[in-house]
C-alpha positions in Angstrom: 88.2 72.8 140.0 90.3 74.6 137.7 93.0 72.1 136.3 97.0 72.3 136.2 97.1 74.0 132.9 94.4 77.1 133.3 94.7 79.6 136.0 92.3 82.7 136.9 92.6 86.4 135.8 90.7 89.2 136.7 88.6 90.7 134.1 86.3 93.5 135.4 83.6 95.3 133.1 84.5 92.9 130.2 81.9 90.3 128.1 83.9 88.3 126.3 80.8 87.2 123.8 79.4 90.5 123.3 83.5 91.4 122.6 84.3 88.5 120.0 80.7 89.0 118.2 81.2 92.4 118.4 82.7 92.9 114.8 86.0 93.6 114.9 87.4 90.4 114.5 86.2 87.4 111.9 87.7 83.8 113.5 86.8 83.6 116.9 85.4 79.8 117.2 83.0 78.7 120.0 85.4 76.0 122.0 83.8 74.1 125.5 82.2 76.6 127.3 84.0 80.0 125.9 85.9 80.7 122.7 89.5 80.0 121.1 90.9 82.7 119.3 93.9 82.5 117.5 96.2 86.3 118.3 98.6 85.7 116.0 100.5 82.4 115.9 99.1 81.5 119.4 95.7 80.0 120.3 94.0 81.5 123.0 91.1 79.1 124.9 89.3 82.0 126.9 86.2 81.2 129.4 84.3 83.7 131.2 83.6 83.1 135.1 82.0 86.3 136.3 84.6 88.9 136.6 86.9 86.2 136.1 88.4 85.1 132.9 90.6 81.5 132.4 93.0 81.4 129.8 95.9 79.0 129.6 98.7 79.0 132.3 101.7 81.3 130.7 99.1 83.0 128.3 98.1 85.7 131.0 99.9 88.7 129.5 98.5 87.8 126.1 95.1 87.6 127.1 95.6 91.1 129.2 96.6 93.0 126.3 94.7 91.2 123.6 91.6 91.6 125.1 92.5 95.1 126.5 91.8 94.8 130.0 94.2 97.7 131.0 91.6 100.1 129.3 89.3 102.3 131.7 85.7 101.3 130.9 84.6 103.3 133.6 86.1 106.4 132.9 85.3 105.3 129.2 81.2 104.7 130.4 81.2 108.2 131.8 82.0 109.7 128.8 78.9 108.6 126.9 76.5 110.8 125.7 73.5 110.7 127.9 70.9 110.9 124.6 68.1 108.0 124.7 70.1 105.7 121.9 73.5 106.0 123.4 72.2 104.9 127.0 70.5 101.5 125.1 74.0 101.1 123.3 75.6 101.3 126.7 73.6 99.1 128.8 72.9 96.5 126.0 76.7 96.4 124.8 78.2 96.9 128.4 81.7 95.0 129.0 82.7 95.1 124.7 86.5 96.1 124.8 88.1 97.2 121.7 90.8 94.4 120.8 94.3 94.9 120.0 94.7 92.9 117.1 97.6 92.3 115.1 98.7 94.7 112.2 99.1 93.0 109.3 95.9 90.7 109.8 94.0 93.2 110.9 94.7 95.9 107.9 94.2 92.9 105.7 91.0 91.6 107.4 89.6 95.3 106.8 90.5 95.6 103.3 88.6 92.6 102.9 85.3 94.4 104.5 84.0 96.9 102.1 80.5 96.3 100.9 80.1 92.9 102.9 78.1 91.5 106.1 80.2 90.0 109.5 79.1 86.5 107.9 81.0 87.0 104.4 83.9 88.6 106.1 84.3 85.6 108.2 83.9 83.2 105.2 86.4 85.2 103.3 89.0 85.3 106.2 88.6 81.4 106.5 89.0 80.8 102.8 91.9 82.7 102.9 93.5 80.9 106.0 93.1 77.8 104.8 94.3 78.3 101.2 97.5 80.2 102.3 97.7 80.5 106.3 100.3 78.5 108.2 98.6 75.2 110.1 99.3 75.9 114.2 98.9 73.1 116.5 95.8 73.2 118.5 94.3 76.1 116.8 91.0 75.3 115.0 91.8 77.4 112.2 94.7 78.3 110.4 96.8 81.4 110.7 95.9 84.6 108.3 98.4 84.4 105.4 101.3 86.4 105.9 101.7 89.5 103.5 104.9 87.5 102.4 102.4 85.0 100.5 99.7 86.8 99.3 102.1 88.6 97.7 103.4 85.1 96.0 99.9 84.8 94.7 97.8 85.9 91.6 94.5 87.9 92.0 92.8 85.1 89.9 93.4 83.0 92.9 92.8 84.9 95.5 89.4 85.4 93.3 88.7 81.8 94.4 88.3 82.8 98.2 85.3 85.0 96.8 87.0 88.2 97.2 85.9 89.9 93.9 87.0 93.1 93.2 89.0 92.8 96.9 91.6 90.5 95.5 93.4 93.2 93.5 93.4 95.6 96.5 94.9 92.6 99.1 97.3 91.4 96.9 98.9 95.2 95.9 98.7 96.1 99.4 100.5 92.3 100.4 102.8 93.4 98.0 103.6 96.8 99.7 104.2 95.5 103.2 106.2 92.4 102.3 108.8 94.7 99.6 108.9 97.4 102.9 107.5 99.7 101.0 105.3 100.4 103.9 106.6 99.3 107.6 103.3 98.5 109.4 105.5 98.5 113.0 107.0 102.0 112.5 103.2 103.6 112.4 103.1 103.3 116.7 105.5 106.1 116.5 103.6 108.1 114.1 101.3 110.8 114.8 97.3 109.6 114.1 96.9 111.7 111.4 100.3 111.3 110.1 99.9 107.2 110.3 96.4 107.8 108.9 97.5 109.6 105.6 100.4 106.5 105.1 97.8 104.1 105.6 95.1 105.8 102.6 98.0 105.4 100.2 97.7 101.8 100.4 95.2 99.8 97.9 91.9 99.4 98.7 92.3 101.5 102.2 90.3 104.3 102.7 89.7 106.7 105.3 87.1 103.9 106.9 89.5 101.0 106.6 92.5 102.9 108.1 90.3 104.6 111.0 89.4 101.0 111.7 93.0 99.8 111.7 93.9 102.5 113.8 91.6 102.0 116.4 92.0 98.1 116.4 95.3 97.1 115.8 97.0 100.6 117.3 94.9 102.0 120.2 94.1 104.8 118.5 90.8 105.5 120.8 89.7 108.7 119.2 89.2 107.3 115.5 85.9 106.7 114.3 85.6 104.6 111.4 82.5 105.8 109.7 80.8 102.7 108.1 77.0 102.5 106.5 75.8 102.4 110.3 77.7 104.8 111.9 76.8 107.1 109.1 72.9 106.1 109.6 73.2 106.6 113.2 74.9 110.0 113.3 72.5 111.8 110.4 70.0 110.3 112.9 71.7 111.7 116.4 72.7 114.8 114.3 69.8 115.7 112.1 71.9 116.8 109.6 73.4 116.7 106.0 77.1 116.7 106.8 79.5 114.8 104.7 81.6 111.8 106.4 84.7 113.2 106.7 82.3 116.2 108.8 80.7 113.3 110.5 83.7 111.9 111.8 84.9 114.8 113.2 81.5 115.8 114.9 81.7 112.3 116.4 85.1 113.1 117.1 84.5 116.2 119.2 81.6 115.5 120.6 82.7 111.8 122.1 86.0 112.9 123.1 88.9 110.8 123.4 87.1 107.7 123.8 85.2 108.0 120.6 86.1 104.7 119.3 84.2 102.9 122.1 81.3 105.0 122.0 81.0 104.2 118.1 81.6 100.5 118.7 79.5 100.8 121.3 76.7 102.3 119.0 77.5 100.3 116.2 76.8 97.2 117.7 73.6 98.2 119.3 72.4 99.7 116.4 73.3 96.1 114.2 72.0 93.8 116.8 68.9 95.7 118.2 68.3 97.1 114.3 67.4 100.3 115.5 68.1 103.8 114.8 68.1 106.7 117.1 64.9 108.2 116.8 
């Protein structure tokens, strides 16, 4: 019997493992018999029933639009390619749903990534929580650091959350959001490539970084971020020499306005099953 302070929710064509372990976000914590995940400044206790998902009474819309539950997966599954590796991504990935994380954490997460496994990410993202993020009240972790205070800090000590040559690039780019040089809000309104070209003038974001902040902090479905896999997999799908800028654009055209999914979708197959298509 589902107690006083949970309630019920509808959540059709969505895996809420296969989502959190997906790799798009690095502090989702195993809690009872599902995961909390702190969106924000607000933890989120999720368990998966079936097509049914419980979440905290109150926390509905949250969950909704975190979790992305509004997005078509079946128009989005009809879209896929129908080649050999794509159809294994599908039906080994089936029910992932591209997040809608917040801005600043995400584009902060992501400048944290380059050149560094889902495990090191995570251990990164905790280090830096706990140094500088905000304690919330039944949350198992703390809260990322606000730009505000990585921007109070020094790149020697952001060195001790084992960024390396990260720290410079997350502290310049704190920097940049908390002085307004660059308002993180006012990209929704912005055109993709418009947001796109703002976002590449930041430290330590490149065209991969802000493809990945488009798609999972803006709903930018189209953008492909174009990572060591992606780039393995296309060359593979493709048979060709074509740079990655050429890549994502192929990808682009040829997966349509869901390309996004179809890469995450591919992305994850391709890191879990470690696979290639042939």
């Amino acid at each position: 019997m589902i107690g006083p302070k949970f309630v019920e929710m509808a959540a059709n064509e969505f895996d809420l493992r296969r989502t959190v372990e997906s790799g798009q976000i690095f502090h989702a914590m195993p809690y009872g018999d599902g995961w909390q995940i702190l969106v924000d400044r607000t933890p989120l206790h999720a368990e998966q029933r079936g097509a049914k998902l419980r979440v905290p009474a109150g926390l509905e819309s949250l969950a909704r639009e975190y979790f992305s539950l509004h997005h078509p997966l079946k128009s989005i599954y009809a879209a896929f390619p129908s080649d050999p590796f794509s159809r294994a991504a599908l039906a080994n990935c089936r029910g992932i749903r591209i997040l809608k994380q917040p801005k600043w954490e995400c584009l902060a997460t992501f400048i944290t990534s380059p050149v560094k496994q889902i495990s090191h990410i995570r251990q990164m993202s905790f280090g830096l929580r706990a140094r500088y993020g905000e304690k919330i009240p039944g949350s198992l972790v703390n809260a990322y650091p606000t730009a505000a205070r990585l921007a109070q800090t020094t790149e020697r000590e952001l060195q001790k959350c084992r960024l390396g040559f990260r720290a410079k690039n997350l502290r310049a780019t704190a920097t940049a959001v908390a002085s307004g040089a660059i308002d993180l809000e006012s990209l929704r309104e912005k055109p993709t490539h418009e947001a796109r070209e703002l976002l590449c003038q930041l430290p330590g974001v490149g065209r991969k970084v802000a493809n990945c902040v488009l798609l999972f902090a803006y709903e930018r479905l189209d953008t492909v971020p174009v990572d060591v896999w992606i780039e393995r997999i296309l060359r593979a799908m493709y048979q060709g020499k074509s740079t990655i800028l050429e890549l994502e654009r192929i990808s682009h055209r040829r997966f349509g306005r869901y390309a996004g999914y179809i890469q995450q979708y591919l992305f994850h197959h391709a890191r879990v099953s470690k696979t290639l298509p042939a």
